[in-house]
C-alpha positions as semicolon CSV with decimal commas, in nm:
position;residue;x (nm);y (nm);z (nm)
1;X;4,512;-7,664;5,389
2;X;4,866;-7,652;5,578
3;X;4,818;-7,436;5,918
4;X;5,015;-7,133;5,815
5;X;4,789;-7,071;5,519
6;X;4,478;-7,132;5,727
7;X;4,594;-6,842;5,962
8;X;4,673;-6,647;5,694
9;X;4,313;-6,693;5,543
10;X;4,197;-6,594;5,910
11;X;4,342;-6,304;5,901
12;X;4,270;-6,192;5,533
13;X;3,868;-6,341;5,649
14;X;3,923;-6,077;5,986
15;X;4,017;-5,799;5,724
16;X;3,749;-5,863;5,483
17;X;3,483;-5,910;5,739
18;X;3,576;-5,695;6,090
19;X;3,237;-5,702;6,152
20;X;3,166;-6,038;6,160
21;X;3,179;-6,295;6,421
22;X;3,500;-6,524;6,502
23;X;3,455;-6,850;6,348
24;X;3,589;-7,157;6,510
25;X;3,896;-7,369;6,305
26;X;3,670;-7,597;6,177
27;X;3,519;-7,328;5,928
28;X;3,816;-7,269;5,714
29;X;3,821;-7,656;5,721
30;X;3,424;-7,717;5,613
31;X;3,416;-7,589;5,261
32;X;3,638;-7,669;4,978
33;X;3,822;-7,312;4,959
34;X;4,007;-7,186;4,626
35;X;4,313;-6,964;4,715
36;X;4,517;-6,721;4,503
37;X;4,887;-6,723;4,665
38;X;5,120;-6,437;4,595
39;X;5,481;-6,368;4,707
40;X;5,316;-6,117;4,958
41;X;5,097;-6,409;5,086
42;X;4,709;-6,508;5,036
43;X;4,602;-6,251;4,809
44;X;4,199;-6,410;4,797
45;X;3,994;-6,657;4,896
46;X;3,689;-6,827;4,773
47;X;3,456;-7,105;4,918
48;X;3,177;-7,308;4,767
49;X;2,945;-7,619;4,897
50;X;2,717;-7,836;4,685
51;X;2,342;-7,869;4,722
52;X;2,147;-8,137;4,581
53;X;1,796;-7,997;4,547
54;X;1,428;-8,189;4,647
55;X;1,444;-8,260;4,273
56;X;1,759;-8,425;4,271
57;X;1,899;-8,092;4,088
58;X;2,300;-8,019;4,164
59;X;2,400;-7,671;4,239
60;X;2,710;-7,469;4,384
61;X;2,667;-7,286;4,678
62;X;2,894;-6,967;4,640
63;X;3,010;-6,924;5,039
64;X;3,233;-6,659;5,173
65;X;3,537;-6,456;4,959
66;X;3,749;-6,178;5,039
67;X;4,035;-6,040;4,870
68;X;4,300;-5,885;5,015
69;X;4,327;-5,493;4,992
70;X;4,685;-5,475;4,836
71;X;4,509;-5,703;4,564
72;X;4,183;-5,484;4,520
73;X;4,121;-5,373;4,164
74;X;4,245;-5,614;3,947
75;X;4,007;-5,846;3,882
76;X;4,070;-6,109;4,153
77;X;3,711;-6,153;4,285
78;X;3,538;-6,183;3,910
79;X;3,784;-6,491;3,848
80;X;3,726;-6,606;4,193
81;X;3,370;-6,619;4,090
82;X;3,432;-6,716;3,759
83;X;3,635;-7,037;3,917
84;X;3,363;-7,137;4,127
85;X;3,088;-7,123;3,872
86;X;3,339;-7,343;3,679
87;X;3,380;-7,605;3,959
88;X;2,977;-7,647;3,915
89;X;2,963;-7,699;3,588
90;X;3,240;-7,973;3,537
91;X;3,058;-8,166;3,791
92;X;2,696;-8,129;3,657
93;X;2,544;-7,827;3,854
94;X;2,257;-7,663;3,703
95;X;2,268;-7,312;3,870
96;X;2,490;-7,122;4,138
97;X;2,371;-6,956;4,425
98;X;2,512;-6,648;4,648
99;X;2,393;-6,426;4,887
100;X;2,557;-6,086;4,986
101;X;2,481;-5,795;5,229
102;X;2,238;-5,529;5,049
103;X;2,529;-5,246;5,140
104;X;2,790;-5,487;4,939
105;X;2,787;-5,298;4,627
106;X;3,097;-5,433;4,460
107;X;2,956;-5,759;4,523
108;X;2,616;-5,685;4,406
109;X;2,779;-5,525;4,093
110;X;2,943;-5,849;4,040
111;X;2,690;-6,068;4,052
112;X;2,440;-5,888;3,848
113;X;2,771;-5,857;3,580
114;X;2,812;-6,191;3,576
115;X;2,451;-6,300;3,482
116;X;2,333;-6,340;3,841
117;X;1,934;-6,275;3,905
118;X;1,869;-6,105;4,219
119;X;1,607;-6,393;4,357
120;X;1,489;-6,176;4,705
121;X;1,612;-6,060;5,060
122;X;1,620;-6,270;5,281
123;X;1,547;-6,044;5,682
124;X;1,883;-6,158;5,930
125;X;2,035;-6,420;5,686
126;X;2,394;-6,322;5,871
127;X;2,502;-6,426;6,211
128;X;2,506;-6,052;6,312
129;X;2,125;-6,047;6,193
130;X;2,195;-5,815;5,865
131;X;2,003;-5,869;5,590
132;X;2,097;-6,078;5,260
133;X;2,018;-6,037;4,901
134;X;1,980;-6,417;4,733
135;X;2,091;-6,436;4,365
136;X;2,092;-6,743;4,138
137;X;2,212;-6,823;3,790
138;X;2,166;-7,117;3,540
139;X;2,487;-7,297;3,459
């Protein structure tokens, strides 16, 4: 990812997140990230990892998103989603997994709209020590 669009997904990650802690470069640089680009700039951001269970089973690991506000309400964040989950499945991953913040309702609406079971919390799953809600889904 050039510089200038790293930067620019700092800032939209700052935005999404202001209570969250700085993350060094070599975050925006760990995770395969998907980016929607706009005349205006970044206008989301999505990253994923892969997981190979104890039982050898592949799944994608739904990381951090944000879209940015001028780009709110049009669907950005359900094809973000919808993107990832793709990823998985052309490369043989039986289920997805996300987490999100209990207060996170568009993202908990989200995930339970897109076929996501809500799995359990999880007590200080963030680095600020907030709570997470683990879904899953089958692919």
């Amino acid at each position: 990812m050039p510089a200038y669009r790293q930067e620019e997904v700092r800032d939209l990650y700052r935005a999404c997140h202001p209570d969250w802690p700085e993350l060094p470069d070599r975050h925006f640089f760990a995770y395969p990230t998907v980016l929607v680009l706009s005349k205006a700039g970044v206008a989301g951001y999505a990253s994923y990892s892969m997981n190979v269970s104890d039982r050898g089973d592949l799944s994608i690991m739904l990381q951090d998103s944000g879209v940015a506000e001028w780009a709110r309400g049009q669907g950005l964040a359900r094809e973000l989603l919808r993107h990832r989950i793709e990823i998985g499945r052309s490369v043989g991953a039986k289920c997805a997994v996300g987490m999100t913040q209990p207060d996170n309702a568009a993202m908990l609406h989200l995930l339970r709209t897109e076929g996501f079971d809500e799995i359990r919390s999880i007590p200080s799953a963030y680095p600020d020590g907030r709570d997470g809600v683990l879904f899953i889904k089958g692919l």
